[in-house]
N, C-alpha and C positions, 0 to 999 in steps of 0.2 A: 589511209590504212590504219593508222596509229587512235584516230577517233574510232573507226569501226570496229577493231578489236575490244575495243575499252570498253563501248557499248557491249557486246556481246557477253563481257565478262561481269561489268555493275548494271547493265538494262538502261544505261543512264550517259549522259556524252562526260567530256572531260570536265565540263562548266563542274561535275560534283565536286570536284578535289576543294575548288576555292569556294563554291556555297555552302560546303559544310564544313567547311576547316573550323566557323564559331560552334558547330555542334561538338565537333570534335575536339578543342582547345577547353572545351568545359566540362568534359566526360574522361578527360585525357588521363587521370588516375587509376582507373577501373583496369582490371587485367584483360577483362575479355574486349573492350573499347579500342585499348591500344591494340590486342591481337587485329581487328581490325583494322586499323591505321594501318600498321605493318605490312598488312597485306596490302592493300592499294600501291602503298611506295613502291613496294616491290613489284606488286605488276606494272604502275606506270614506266619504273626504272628500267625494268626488261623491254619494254614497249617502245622508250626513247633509246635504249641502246640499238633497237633491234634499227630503228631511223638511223641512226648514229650511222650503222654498218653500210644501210646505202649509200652516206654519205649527202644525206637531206640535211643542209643546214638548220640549225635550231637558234629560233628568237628567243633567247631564255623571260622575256617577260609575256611569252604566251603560257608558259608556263608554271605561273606562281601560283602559292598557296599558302594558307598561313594555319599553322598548327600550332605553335608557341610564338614565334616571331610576334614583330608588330605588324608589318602589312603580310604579303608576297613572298617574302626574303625565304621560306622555307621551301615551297617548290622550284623557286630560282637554283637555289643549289642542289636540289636533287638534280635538276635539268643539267647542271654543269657537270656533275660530280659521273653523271649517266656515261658523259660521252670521252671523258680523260681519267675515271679513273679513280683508284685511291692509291695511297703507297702507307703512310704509316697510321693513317684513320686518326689523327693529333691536331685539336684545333684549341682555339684558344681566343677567348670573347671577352673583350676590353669596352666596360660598361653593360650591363646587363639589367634588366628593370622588371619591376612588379606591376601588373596591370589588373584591374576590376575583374575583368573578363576573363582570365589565366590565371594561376599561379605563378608560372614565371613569363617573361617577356623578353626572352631572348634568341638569338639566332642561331647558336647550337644545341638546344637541347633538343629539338627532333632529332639529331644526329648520335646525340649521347642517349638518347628513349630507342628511340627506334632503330638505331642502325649500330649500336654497341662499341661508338666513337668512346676516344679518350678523351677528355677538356680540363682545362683552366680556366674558370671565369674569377675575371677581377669587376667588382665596383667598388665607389668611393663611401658607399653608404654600407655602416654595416649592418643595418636593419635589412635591408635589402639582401646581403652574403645571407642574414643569420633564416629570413626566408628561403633563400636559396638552396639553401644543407637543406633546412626542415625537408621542405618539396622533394629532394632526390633522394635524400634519407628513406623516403617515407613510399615514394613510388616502385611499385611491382618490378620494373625491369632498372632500375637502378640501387637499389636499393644495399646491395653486396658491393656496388662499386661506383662508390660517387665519385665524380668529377671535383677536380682539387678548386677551393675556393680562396678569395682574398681579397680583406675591406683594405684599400689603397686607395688612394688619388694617385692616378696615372700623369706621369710628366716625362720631359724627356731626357730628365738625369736618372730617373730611375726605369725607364722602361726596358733595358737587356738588363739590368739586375735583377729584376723581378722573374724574368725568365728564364736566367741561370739561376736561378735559386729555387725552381721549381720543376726545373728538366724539362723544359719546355723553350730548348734551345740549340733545338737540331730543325731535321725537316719536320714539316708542318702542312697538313692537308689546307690548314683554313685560319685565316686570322682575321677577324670581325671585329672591329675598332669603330667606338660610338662611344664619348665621352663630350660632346655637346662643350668643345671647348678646345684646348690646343691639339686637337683632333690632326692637322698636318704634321707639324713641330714634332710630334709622338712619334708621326709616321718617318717622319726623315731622320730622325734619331737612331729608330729601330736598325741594329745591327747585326743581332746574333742568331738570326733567323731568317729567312728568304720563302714564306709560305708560297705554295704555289696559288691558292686562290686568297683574295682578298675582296671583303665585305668594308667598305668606306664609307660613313656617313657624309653625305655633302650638305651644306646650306642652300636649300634651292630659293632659296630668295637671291642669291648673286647670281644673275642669267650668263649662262656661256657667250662668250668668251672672258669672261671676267677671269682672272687668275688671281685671287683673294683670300687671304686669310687674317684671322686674329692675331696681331701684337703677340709674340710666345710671355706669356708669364706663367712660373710654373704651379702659383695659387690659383690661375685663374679657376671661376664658379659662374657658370652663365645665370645661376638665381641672384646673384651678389653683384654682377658687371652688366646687369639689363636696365636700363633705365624706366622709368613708367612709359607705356605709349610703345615698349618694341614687343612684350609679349613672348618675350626671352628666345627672340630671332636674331640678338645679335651672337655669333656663335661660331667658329669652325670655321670651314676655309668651303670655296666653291668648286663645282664640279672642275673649272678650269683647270686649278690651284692642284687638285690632284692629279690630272690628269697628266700635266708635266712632272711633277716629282715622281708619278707612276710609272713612265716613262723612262726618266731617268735609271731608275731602279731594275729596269728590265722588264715592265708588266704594261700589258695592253688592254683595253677597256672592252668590255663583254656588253656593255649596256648597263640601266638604270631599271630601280620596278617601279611601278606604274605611277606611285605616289611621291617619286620623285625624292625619296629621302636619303637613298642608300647607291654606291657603285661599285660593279661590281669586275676585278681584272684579272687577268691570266696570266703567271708567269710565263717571256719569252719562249721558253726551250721547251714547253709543252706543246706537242704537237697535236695540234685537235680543228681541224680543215672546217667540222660541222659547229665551230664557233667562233662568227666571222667577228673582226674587229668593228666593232662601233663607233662611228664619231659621235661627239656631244651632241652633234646637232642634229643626228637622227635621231636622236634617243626623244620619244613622248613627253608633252609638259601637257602635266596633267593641270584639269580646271582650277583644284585646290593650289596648284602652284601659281596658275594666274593670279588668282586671289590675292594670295596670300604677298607675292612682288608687285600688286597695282597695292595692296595697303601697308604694307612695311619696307620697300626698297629704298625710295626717297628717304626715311627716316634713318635705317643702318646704313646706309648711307655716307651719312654726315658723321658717322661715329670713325674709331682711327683703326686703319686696315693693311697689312703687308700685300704690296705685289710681290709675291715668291720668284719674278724673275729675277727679282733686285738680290734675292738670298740665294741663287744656286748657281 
């Protein structure tokens, strides 16, 4: 039903959202470009709610797309967001990047473009923030009201500082944490906030059931701690590694997107039937992911790693 509609409304199946997301990630400044964007989300958004109401489970990685993101990560969370909701529209994006092919590379600005979301993005580069202003500064539907910015290195003595310090420490729709580094440590630190959805970058080079992270140091820099031969896949902690600390903390696992880089969880007390719990091991391992653990696993490996059972 949910395809046949879609059809009837773009002439074209759902396959459009994610074949054109590069048309669309390069055109994304133009006013009348993004009017179109807009309009899609929102009709797929009404289209998955309207599933949502029968109570048709949704596989959120049928549903990804990429409009600023780096892969999927951008339809994933509309697919989420469809079927529980918003309460204060507040998300907050820990590492944030600049890509060839976009202006920015990150996992909230469709939210902050297109859906008139609040944000915080922190990175540790300020060339990258001072990008960042420019872009939203400069774009049609943000332009009045940019998302607050901050060149930081994120660790986990300063990570509720940083959040009290920018009001960005109450509830929270969304917290996307990608700093290719003590990427757990941050997360288990994290206090003054309890987002209901959470975007987690994983190392998919450590295969489930691994429960694995980086040694916490809070200089660490994965271009400074990669030695030649890893291709700066030594890094962060495994899908395991969060999934217990995820747990811990009250949140259950939605799944992963297709490329295997990011996961994605639920806060407990959100009741939403049509998005069932994922074990690791259903979750897709994608070809790139084979790849990439038949030529780099043996080698990080051998480098030095916490079992976070040993730490909780």
């Amino acid at each position: 039903m949910l395809k046949r509609i879609y059809n009837k409304l773009r002439g074209e199946s759902l396959k459009f959202a994610r074949s054109a997301s590069r048309k669309w990630s390069s055109l994304a400044i133009e006013p009348k470009v993004a009017s179109s964007i807009q309009l899609e989300q929102v009709l797929l958004n009404t289209l998955l709610s309207e599933k949502g109401k029968k109570g048709e489970p949704i596989d959120i990685s049928d549903y990804g797309f990429r409009v600023y993101s780096q892969t999927e990560e951008d339809g994933i969370i509309l697919a989420i967001f469809s079927q529980i909701g918003t309460t204060t529209r507040k998300c907050v994006e820990i590492g944030a990047g600049m890509a060839p092919y976009s202006e920015v590379e990150c996992n909230t600005a469709n939210l902050l473009i297109h859906h008139g979301w609040e944000g915080l993005i922190i990175d540790g580069d300020p060339k990258n923030i001072h990008r960042i202003q420019q872009f939203f500064k400069t774009h049609a539907n943000t332009w009045h009201a940019t998302p607050k910015t901050i060149a930081s290195f994120v660790h986990g003595e300063n990570i509720n500082d940083l959040l009290n310090k920018h009001d960005f420490n109450s509830e929270l729709d969304l917290l996307s944490l990608d700093i290719d580094g003590v990427d757990w440590w941050v997360f288990k630190a994290l206090q003054v906030t309890k987002p209901r959805v959470l975007i987690l970058e994983i190392n998919d080079v450590l295969p489930y059931p691994s429960t694995l992270t980086i040694p916490y140091s809070a200089s660490f820099n994965h271009r400074e701690h990669n030695p030649p031969g890893l291709d700066a896949h030594y890094f962060g902690a495994s899908l395991g590694a969060f999934k217990v600390l995820a747990q811990e903390k009250g949140y259950r696992l939605l799944g992963i997107n297709r490329s295997a880089s990011n996961a994605f969880f639920l806060r407990n007390d959100i009741v939403a039937p049509t998005l069932p719990t994922r074990l690791p091991e259903e979750c897709p391992i994608h070809q790139r992911t084979r790849q990439r653990r038949a030529q780099f696993h043996d080698k990080i490996s051998k480098m030095s790693w916490v079992d976070v059972l040993t730490v909780l």
